[in-house]
DRENVOTI-360143 format. One line per field, with one value per residue (C-alpha): x, z, y; residue in one letter. Coordinates in Angstrom, 3 decimals, decimal comma, padded with zeros to 6 digits. Layout:
<zadrens>
u: (X:...) $
w: (Z:...) $
v: (Y:...) $
code: (A:...) $
</zadrens>
This chain:
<zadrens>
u: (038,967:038,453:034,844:036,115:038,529:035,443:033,303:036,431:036,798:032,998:032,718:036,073:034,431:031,386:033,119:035,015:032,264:030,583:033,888:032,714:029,265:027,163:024,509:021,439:021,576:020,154:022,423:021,550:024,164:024,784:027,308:025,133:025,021:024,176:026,901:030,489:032,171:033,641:032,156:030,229:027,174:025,022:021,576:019,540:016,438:013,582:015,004:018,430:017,296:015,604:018,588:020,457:018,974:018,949:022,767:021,892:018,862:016,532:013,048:013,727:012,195:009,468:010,878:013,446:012,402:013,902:014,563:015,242:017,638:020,618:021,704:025,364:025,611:029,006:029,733:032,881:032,915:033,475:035,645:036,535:035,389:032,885:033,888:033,849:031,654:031,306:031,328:029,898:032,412:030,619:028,290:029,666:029,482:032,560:032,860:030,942:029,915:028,733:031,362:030,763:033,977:033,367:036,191:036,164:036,141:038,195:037,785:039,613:042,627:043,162:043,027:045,742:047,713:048,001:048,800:051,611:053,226:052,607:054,291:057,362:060,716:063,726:065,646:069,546:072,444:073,378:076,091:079,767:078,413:078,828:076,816:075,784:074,291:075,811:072,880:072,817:074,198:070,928:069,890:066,196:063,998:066,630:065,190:068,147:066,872:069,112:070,834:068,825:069,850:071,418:069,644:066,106:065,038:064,802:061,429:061,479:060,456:057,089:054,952:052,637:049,638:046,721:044,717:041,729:038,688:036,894:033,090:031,314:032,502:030,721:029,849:029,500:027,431:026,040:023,241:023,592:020,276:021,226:018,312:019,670:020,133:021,339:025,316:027,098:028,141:031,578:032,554:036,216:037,460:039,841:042,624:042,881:045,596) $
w: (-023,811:-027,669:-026,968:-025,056:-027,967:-030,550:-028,176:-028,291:-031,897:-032,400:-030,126:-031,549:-035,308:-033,884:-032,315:-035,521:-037,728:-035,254:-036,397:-039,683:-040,066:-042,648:-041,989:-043,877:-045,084:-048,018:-049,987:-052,147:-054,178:-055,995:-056,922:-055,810:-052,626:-051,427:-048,703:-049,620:-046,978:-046,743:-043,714:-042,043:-040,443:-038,319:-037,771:-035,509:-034,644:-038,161:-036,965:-038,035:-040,375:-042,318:-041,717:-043,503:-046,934:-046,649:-046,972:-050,096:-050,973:-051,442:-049,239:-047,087:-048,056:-045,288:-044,262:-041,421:-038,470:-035,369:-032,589:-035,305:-037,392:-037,946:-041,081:-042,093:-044,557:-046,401:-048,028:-050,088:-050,519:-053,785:-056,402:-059,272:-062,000:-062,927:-062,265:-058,590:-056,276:-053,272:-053,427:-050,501:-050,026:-047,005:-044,139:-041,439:-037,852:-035,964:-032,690:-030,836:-034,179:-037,581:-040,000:-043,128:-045,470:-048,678:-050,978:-053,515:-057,044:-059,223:-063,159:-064,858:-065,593:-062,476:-060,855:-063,777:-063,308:-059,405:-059,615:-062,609:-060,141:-058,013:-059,224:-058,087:-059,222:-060,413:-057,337:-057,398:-058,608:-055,547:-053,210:-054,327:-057,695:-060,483:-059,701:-056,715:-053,874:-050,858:-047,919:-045,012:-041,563:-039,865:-037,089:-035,841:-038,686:-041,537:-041,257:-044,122:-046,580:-049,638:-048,750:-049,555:-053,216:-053,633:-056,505:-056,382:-059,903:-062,377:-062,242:-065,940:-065,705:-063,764:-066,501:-066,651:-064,259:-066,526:-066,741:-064,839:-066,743:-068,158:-066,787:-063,774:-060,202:-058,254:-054,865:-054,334:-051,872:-050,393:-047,560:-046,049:-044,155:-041,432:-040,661:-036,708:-033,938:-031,024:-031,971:-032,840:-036,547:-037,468:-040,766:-042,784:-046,032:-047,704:-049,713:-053,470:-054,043) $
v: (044,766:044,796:046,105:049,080:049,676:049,573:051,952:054,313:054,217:054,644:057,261:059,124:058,389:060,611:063,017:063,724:063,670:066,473:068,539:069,354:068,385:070,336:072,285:073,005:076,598:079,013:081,602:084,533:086,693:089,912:092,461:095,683:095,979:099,617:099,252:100,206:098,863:095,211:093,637:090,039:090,660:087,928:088,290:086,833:088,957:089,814:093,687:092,435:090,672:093,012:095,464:093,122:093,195:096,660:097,103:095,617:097,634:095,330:094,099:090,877:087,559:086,960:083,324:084,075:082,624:084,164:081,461:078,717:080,394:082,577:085,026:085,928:088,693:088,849:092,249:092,179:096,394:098,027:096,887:098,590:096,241:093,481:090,060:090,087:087,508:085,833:082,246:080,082:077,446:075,693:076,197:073,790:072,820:072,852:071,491:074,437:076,554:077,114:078,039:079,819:079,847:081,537:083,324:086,019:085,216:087,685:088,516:085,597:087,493:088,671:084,955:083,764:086,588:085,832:082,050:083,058:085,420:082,199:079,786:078,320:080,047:077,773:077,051:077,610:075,190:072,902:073,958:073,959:073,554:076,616:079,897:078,105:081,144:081,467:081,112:083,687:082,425:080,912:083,789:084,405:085,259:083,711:080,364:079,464:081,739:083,536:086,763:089,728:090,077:086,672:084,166:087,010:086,261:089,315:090,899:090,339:086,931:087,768:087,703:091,557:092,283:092,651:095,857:095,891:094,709:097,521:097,782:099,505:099,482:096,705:095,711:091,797:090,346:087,218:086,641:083,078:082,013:079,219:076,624:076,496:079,358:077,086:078,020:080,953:081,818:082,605:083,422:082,754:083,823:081,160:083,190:082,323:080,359) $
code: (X:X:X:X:X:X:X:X:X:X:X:X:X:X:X:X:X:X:X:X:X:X:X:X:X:X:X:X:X:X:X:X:X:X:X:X:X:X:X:X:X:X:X:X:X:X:X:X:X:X:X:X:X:X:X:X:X:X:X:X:X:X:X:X:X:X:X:X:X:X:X:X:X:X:X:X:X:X:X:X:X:X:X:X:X:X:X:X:X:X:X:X:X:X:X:X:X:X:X:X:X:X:X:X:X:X:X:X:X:X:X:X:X:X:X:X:X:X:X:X:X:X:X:X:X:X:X:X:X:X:X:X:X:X:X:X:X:X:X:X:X:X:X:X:X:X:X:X:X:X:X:X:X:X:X:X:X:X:X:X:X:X:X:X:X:X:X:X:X:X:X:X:X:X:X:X:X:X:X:X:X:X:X:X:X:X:X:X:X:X:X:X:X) $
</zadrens>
């Protein structure tokens, strides 16, 4: 019996190690891309391949190898200002997949200005005390929450969204070059937070 529970565990230890295994993979980045348009593209053929690096107007590297490998091309679209990439967070197998998560980096003051407007607000006196809220009676969607109005804190307290960064409009981009082509790709953007 305790060597069935050890094969179990060993085999469960596998199995979740095959549920986010990394993967060997390449990544080049820019922020002029001659396409506009925010979009993930997976290539798989040296046609798409080469179509590829022209959304970002520039020759493909001969070293794809169609059969043995996969491309994802991440195109974030234009943004208004410098200061804008893509950053590869992982390339990952997943059960039945590769995974590439990346996330867009923002100008600096941008990214402070969101988690400020982020963070936590005061929450209100306890119940029967002083100034204390009333809640809204618990109905679908209310899930306990303040009446509309009740305890919102002033907008004066959020503190001012920064101008935008002065500079020229951009267009990030990253090509991620997969050394496998027996799964399919899948790509996810983690949200700043």
């Amino acid at each position: 019996m305790p060597v069935g529970i050890l094969a179990a565990g060993l085999v469960f230890a596998m199995g979740g190690a095959l549920m986010a295994q990394s993967v060997e993979a390449r990544h080049w980045q820019g922020i002029a891309a001659t396409t506009r348009q925010p979009e993930h593209v997976v290539a798989a053929t040296m046609g798409e391949w080469r179509a590829l690096w022209s959304r970002v107007g520039q020759p493909a590297p001969d070293m794809f190898e169609p059969g043995r490998m996969n491309a994802v091309g991440i195109f974030l679209g234009r943004r208004n200002a410098e200061g804008y990439a893509v950053n590869i967070l992982s390339t990952s197998r997943r059960r039945d997949r590769i995974v590439v998560v990346f996330e867009e980096r923002m100008p600096p003051e941008i990214m402070l200005a969101q988690r400020a407007a982020q963070r936590p607000v005061a929450s209100a006196p306890p119940m029967g005390s002083a100034g204390a809220t009333a809640l809204a009676p618990a109905g679908p969607g209310s899930a306990g929450f303040a009446a509309p109005g009740a305890g919102a804190p002033a907008t004066s307290s959020l503190p001012p969204q920064p101008a935008r960064p002065a500079g020229q409009p951009t267009s990030p981009w990253a090509i991620i070059m997969i050394h496998r082509a027996d799964l399919p790709v899948s790509v996810e953007q983690r949200l700043f937070r």
